[in-house]
N, C-alpha and C positions, 0 to 999 in steps of 0.2 A: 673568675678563674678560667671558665673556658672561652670567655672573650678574647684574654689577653693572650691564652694559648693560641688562637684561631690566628689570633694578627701576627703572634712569632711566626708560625708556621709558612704563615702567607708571603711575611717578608724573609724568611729563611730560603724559602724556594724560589724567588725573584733573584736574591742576592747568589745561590747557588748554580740554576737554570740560567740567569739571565746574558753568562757572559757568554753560553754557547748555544743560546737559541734566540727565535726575537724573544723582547717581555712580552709580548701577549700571549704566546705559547705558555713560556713559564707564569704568567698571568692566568692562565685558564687552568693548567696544571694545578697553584696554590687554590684557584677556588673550587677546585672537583676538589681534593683533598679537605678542604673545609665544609663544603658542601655535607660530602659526605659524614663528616664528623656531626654537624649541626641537626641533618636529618635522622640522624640511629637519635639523637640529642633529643629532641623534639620529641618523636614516635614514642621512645620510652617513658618520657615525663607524662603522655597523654594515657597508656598505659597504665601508669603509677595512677596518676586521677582517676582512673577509673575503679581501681582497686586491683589492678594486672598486671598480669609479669610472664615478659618471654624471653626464654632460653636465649634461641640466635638473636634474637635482639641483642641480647649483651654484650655477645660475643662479640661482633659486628661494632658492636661501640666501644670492645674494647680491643679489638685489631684496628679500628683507625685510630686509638689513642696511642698504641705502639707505633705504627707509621710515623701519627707526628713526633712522639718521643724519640724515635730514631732518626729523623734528616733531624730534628735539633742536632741529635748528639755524632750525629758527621757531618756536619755544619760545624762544631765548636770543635773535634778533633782538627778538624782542616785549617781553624787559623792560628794564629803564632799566641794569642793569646785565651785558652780555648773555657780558663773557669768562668766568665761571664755567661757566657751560653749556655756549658753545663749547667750554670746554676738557677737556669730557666728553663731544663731540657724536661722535669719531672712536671711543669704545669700540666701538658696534655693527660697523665698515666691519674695526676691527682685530684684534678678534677672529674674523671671517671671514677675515682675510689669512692670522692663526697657521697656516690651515689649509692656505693653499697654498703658503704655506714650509714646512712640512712635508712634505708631497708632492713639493714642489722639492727638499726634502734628501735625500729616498728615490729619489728618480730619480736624481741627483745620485751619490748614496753607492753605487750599482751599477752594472755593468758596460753597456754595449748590448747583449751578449749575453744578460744574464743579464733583462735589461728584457724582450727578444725574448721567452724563455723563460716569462719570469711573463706575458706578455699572450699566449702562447699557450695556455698552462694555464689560464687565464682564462676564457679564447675557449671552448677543449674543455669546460669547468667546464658554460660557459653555457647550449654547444649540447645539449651532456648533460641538463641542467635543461629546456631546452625541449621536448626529445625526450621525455624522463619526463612531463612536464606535460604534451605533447600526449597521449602513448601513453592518461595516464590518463583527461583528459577523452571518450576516443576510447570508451575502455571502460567510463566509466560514463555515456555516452549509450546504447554496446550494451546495456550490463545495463538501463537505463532503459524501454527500447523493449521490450525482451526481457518485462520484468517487467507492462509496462502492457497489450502482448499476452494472456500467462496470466492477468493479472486478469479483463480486457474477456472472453478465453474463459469463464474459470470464470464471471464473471457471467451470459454468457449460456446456459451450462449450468443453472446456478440457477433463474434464469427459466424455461429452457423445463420441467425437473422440476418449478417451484410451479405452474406453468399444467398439465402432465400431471397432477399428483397433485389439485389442485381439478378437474380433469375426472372421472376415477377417482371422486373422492370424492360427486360430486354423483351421476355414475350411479350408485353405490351406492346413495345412499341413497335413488334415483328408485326402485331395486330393489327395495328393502328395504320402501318404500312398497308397490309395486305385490304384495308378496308378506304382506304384512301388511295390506290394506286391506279391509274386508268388500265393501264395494262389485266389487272385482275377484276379489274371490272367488265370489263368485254371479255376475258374466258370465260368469265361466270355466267354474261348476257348469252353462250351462246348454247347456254343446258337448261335456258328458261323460255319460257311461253313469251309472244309479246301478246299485253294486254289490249291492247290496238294496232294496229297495222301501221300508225306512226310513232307510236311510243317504244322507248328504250326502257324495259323494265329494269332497276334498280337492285340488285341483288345486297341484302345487308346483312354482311357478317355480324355476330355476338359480340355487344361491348360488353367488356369487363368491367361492373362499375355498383352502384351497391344498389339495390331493387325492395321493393315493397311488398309484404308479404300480401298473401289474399287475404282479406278480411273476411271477404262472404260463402266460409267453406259451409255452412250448412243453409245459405240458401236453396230454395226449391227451384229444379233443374227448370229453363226454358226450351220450350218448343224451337223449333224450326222458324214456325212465322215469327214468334214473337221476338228469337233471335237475330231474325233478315229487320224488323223493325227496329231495334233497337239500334243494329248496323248504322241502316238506312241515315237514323237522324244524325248519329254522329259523323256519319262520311260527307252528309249535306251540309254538317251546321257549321259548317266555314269554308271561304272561298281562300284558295285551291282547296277540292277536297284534301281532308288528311290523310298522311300516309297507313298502312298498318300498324307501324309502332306507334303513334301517337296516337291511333282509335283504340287499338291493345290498352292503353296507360289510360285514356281519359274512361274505357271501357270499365274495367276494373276499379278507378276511383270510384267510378257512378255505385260500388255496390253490387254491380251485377257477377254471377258465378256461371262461366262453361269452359269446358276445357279448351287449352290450344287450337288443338283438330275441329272442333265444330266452327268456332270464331271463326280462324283461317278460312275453313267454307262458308261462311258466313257474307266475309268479306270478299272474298273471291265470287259470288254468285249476286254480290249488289255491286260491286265495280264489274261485273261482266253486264250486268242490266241496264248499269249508267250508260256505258259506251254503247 
């Protein structure tokens, strides 16, 4: 019954619509109106499965059953022969009625008690369903909040690391300049000693670079000679002598422990001896 209503309706409003619009207007017009009737249609029977029942639902399914009862029946007043129509105009109204004699048979067919019983199971069904629904939307607003937190943190981590490592980066290479530029190397040659009267001493800025700790902080302190000897071999034991930093490094692998200040005089008073 509500099939054959759905197709009156559809071809009611083609035949109605169509001679003062295009038909796909009045085409689109019949299927919202059917649409509409099929979907309250649908939603209610899933409802009813489940053992549920809603007010505007009804209503809703039974204002679009009056819409279509109504263009039937100014559909049939408008032609010359109008009982045909009318006598198809009650499909829509009556096939929404099937549904609450049905409902009237089922209320009907059971006890008060047992009515009591199913609309409390219902009720519990509901509260249950909305308790769940709340609890979850409750939790993924937490997780949502929670998540936009650690992002916003991590990003501002991000940030402040590409801002420290472009700082890092550019002193470096401001260094790296200043340690490789001829220019600042003859400022610097001319607030140092020359170690021989043909040599251009080397002044060497601080690289930035990762270093090895002391091993031998409780070695027992050396003397003066035995630190000039120690010098001595390593300043000798390759041709060109080595520089400072590389007697410093091989200095310090050997084992041996004295502070900067001594070493320094150290090396300074066996390269002042060599020459």
């Amino acid at each position: 019954m509500t099939v054959v209503s759905m197709v009156l309706t559809l071809a009611v409003v083609m035949l109605w619509l169509g001679a003062s619009m295009p038909w796909g207007v009045a085409l689109v017009v019949g299927l919202g109106l059917d649409g509409g009737w099929l979907a309250t249609l649908a939603y209610e029977r899933r409802l009813a499965a489940q053992g549920d029942h809603s007010t505007p639902v009804t209503a809703v399914g039974w204002a679009f059953g009056a819409v279509a009862t109504g263009v039937l029946v100014a559909h049939a007043l408008g032609e010359t022969s109008p009982g045909s129509w009318l006598a198809v105009s009650w499909l829509p109204l009556a096939a929404k009625a099937l549904w609450l004699v049905h409902g009237l048979w089922e209320r009907t067919s059971l006890t008060p008690v047992a009515l009591d019983a199913i609309r409390g199971i219902q009720q519990e069904a509901r509260d249950e369903a909305a308790v769940a629904r709340a609890r979850l939307r409750a939790q993924a607003g937490t997780e949502e909040t929670r998540l936009t937190a650690v992002t916003e943190a991590g990003a501002r981590v991000a940030r402040v690391q590409a801002a420290t490592a472009e700082r890092l980066s550019g002193a470096w290479s401001t260094l790296e300049a200043a340690r490789q530029g001829e220019g600042t190397a003859r400022a610097l040659t001319c607030v140092t000693d020359r170690v021989t009267p043909t040599s251009q001493p080397r002044w060497e800025l601080p690289v930035w670079g990762p270093y090895e700790p002391v091993p031998a902080l409780d070695a027992p302190t050396l003397s003066d000679a035995d630190l000039d000897r120690i010098v001595t071999e390593l300043h000798t034991s390759q041709t060109p002598p080595l520089s400072y930093r590389e007697l410093s490094l091989r200095f310090r692998a050997a084992g041996h422990s004295a502070s900067e200040t001594r070493l320094r005089a150290a090396w300074r008073r066996v390269t002042a001896t060599a020459s």
